[in-house]
C-alpha positions as CSV (number, residue, x, y, z in Angstrom):
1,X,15.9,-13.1,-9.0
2,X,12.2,-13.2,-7.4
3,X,10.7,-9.6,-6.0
4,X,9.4,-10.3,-3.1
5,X,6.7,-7.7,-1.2
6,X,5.9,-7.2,1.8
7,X,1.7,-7.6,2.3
8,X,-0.2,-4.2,2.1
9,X,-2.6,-4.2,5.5
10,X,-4.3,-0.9,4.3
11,X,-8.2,-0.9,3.1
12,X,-7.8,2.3,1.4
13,X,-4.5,2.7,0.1
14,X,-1.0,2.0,-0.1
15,X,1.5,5.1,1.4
16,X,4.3,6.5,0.0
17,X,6.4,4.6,2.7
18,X,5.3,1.3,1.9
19,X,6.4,1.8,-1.5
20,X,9.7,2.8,-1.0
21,X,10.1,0.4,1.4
22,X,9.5,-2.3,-1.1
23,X,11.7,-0.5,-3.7
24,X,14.1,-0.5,-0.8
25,X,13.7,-4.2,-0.3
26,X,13.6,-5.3,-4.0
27,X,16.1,-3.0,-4.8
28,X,18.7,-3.7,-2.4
29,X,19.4,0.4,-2.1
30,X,19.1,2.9,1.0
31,X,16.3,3.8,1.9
32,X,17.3,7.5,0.8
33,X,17.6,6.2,-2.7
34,X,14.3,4.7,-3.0
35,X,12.7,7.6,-1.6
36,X,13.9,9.8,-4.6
37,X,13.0,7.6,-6.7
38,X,10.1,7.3,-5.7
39,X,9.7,10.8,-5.3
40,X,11.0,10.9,-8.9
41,X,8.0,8.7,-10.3
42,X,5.3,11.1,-8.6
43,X,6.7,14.1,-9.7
44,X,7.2,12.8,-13.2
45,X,3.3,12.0,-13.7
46,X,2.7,15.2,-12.1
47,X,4.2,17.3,-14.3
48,X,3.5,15.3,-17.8
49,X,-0.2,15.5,-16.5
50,X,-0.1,19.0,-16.9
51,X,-0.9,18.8,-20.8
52,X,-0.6,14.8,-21.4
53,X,-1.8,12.0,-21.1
54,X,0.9,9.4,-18.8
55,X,0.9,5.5,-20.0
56,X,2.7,3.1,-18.3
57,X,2.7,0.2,-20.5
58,X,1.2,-2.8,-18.5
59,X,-0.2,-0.7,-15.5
60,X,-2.3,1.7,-16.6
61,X,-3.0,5.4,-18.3
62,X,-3.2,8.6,-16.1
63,X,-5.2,11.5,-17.1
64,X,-6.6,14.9,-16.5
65,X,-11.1,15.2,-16.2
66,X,-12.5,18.0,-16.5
67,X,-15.7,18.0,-13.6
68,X,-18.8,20.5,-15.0
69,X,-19.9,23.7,-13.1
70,X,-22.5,22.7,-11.1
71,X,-25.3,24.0,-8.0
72,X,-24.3,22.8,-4.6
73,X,-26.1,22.9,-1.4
74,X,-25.6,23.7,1.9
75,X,-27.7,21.0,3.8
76,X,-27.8,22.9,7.2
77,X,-28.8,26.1,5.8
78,X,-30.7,25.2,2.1
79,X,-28.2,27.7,0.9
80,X,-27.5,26.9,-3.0
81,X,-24.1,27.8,-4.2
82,X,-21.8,27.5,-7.6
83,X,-19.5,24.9,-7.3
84,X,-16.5,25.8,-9.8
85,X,-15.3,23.1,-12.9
86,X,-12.1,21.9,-12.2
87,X,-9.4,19.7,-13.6
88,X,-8.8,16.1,-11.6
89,X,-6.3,13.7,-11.9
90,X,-8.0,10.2,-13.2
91,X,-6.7,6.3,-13.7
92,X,-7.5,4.0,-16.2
93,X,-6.3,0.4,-15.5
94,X,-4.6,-1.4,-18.6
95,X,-6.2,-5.0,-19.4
96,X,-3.3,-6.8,-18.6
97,X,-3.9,-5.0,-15.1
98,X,-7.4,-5.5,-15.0
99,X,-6.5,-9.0,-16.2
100,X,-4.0,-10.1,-13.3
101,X,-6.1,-8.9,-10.8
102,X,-9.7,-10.7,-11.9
């Protein structure tokens, strides 16, 4: 059987609607089910991301960057201010990703 996918007509970014939708579509499930799951998939990298490193194997490898302390500026006032280090989620495409898509 052939997935088919509906086009993405966003510039920035895919939403969480248009995926489920797809899983909906590919699927052949409500679209209740293919919220949770997912809802599931989100939640999963969100909590292994916590003290992990995620892989998925042919897609790519989620991870957790530290960003420095560093001085920041208010441009209205000149005002200089700390801005805090903090954790980010980060994405690193697989080559087979990077491969399909080049």
């Amino acid at each position: 059987m052939e997935l088919q996918f509906k086009e993405c007509n966003y510039l920035i970014g895919m939403t969480k609607k248009f995926l489920t939708n797809n899983i909906k579509l590919n699927a052949n499930i409500k679209e209740s089910d293919a919220l949770k799951i997912t809802n599931s998939f989100f939640k999963l990298i969100k909590l292994n991301l916590q003290n992990k490193i995620v892989k998925v194997s042919g897609f790519g490898t989620f991870y957790k960057k530290n960003t420095v302390q560093r001085i920041g500026r208010n441009p209205m006032t000149k005002e200089e201010f700390t801005i805090p280090s903090k954790d980010k989620a980060a994405f690193k495409a697989s080559n087979k990703l990077k491969k399909k898509i080049n």
